[in-house]
C-alpha positions in Angstrom: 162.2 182.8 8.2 160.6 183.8 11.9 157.1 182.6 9.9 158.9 179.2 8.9 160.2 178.6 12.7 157.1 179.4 14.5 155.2 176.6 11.9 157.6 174.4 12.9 157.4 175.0 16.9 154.2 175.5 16.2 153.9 171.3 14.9 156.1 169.9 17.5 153.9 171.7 19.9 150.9 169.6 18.6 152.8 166.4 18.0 153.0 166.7 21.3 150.0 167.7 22.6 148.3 164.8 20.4 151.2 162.3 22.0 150.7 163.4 25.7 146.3 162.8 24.8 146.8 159.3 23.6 148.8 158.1 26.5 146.2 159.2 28.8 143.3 158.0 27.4 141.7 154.8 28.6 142.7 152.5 25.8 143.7 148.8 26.9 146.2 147.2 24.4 147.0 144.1 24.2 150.4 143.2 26.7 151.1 146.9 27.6 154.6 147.7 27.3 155.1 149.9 30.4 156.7 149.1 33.2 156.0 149.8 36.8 159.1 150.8 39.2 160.4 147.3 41.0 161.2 147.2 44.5 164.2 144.8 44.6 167.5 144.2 45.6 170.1 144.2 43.4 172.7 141.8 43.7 176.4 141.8 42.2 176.7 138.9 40.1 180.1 138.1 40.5 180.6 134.4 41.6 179.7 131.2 40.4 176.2 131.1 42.8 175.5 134.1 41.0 176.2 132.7 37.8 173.7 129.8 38.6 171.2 132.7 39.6 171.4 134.2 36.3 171.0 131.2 34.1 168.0 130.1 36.5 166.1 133.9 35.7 166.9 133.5 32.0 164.8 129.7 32.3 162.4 131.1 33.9 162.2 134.0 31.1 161.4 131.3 28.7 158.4 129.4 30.4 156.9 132.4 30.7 153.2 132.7 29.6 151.9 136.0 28.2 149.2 137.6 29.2 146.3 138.6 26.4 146.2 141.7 28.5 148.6 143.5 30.6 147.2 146.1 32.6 149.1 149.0 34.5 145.9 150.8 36.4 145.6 154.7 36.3 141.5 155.2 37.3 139.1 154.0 39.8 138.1 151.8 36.6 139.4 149.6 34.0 137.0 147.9 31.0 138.0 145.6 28.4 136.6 142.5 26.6 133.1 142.8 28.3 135.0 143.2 32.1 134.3 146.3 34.1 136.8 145.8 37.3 136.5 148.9 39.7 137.9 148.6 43.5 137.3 150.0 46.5 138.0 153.3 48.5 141.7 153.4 49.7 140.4 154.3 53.2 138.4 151.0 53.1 138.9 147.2 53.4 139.7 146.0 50.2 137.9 144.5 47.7 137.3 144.1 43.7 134.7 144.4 42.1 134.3 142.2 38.6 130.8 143.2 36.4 128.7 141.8 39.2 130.9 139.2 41.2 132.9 140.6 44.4 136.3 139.1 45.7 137.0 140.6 49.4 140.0 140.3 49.0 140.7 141.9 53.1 139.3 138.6 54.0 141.5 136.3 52.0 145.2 134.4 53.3 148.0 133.6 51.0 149.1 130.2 49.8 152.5 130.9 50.1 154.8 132.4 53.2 155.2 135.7 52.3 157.4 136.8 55.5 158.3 133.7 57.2 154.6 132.9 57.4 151.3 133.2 55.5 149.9 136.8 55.8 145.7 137.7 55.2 145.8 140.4 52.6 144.2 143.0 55.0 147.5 145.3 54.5 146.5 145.9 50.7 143.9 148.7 49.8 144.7 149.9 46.0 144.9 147.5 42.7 148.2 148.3 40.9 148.3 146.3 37.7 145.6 143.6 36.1 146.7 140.7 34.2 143.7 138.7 31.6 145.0 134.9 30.3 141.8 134.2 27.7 142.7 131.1 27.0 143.0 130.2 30.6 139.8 132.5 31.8 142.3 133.7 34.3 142.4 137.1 35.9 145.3 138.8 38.2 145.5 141.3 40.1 148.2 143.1 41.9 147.1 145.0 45.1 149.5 146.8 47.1 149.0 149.5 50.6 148.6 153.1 48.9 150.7 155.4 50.0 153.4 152.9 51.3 156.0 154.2 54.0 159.4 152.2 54.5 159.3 148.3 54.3 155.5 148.6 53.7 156.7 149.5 50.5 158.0 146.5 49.4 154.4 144.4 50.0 152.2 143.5 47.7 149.7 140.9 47.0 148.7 138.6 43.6 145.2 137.8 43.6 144.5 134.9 41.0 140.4 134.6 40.2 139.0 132.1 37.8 136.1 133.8 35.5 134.3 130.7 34.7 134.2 129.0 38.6 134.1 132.7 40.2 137.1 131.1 42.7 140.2 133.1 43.7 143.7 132.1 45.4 146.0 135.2 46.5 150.0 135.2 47.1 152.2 137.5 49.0 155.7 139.2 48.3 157.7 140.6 50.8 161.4 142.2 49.5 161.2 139.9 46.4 159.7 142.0 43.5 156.5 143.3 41.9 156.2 140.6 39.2 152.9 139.4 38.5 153.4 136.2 36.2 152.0 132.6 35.3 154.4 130.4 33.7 154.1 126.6 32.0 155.3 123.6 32.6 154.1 120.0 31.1 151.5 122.3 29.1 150.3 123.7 32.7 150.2 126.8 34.4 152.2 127.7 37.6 152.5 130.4 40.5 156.0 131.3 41.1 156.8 132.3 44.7 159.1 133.9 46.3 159.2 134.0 49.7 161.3 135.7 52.0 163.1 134.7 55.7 164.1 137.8 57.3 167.1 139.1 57.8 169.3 138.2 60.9 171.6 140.0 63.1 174.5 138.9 60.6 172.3 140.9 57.9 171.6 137.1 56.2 168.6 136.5 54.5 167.3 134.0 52.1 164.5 133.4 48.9 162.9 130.4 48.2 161.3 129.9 44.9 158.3 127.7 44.8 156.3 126.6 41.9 152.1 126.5 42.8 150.0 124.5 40.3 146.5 126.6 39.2 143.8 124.4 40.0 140.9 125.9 40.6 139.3 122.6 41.5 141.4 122.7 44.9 140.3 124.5 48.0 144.0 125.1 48.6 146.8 125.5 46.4 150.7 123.6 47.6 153.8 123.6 45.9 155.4 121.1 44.3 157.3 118.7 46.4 160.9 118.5 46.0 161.0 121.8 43.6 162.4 124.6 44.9 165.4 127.1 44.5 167.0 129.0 47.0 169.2 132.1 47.3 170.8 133.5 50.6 172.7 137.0 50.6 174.7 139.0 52.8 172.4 142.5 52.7 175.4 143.9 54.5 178.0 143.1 51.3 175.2 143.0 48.9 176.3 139.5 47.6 174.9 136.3 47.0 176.5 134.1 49.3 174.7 130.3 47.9 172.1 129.5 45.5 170.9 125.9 45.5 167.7 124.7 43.0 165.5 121.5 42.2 163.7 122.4 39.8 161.6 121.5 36.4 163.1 121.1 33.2 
């Protein structure tokens, strides 16, 4: 009986060991399931703004479009489908490196407001998570300020880069989320910003959503005119106060 025990401790031992090897090797699958920890507010959902709010995430849910590869990053290097990305020292301006092609990405500004305003993404120094569209011969990359402290925490940065015209956008969150996504409208693909107006006094603040058509034939990227959705919040009741939207079917 002690012989049949110790077999069997002795197999979930090495189901585990073999388990625990597996997820650390440097295997890229298609549209990773992990999840990275959010930095987001949570709001209670309890009146009919809310409501609104709701329904308006669930749209969104369904334009999404799915990456061919989801990437959460783990080493100084990550290779798939013929791309060898690596990035630079955290102690050093940031940039990315693609096979042989380069994106500073210290010396780039954001198309959107992040904080009120458009930022230069010289805060960022560490790539968090790598998005690959085939079909659109679209890369993204998350970068973010490693370690964080306080509100720093809650920055990051989505660098969009075009394989085939080497060209590259970037966009800025501030308090709004990690989310790294492209979604589709009219069979083309979108940005979706979120920018954020600080807090007052009263402890009000307010998100706009913006959608950002991907054209990579544009030195600059703008949102559409006339499509937007907004949210203000009481911080201080942790409540959604309005939420107004014009937005795309």
């Amino acid at each position: 009986m002690k012989n049949y025990a110790f077999l069997l401790f002795g197999l979930s031992m090495c189901f585990w060991s073999c388990k625990t090897n597996s997820r650390t090797e440097e295997t890229v699958k298609n549209t990773v399931t992990d999840t990275v920890e959010k930095f987001k507010p949570e709001l209670y959902y309890t009146n009919k703004d809310s409501v609104l709010l709701a329904s308006f995430e669930g749209d969104l849910e369904n334009k999404l479009i799915t990456p061919t590869y989801r990437i959460y990053v783990e080493s100084d290097t990550v290779s798939f489908e013929g791309f060898r990305i690596t990035f630079s020292e955290l102690d050093e301006a940031l940039k990315i490196l693609i096979n042989n092609d380069v994106i500073s990405v210290h010396d780039m500004f954001t198309q959107n407001n992040v904080e009120s305003e458009k930022q230069q993404v010289d805060y960022a120094n560490s790539l968090l998570e790598v998005n690959y569209y085939q079909e659109l011969n679209i890369l993204m990359f998350l970068v973010h300020f490693y370690p964080c402290t306080g509100l720093g925490c809650g920055v990051n940065y989505q660098v969009i880069y075009h394989t085939k015209s080497k060209k590259a956008f970037a966009f800025g969150r501030f308090r709004t989320g990690f989310e790294m996504e492209l979604y589709r409208y009219d069979d083309q693909p979108y940005y979706l910003s979120k920018s954020y107006e600080g807090r007052n006094i009263e402890g009000i603040e307010k998100i706009t959503y913006e959608l950002f058509p991907v054209d990579f034939s544009l030195q600059e990227l703008q949102p559409l005119k006339g499509v937007f959705a907004e949210i203000v919040s009481d911080e201080n009741e942790n409540k959604i106060i309005s939420f107004e939207k014009n937005w795309l079917e």
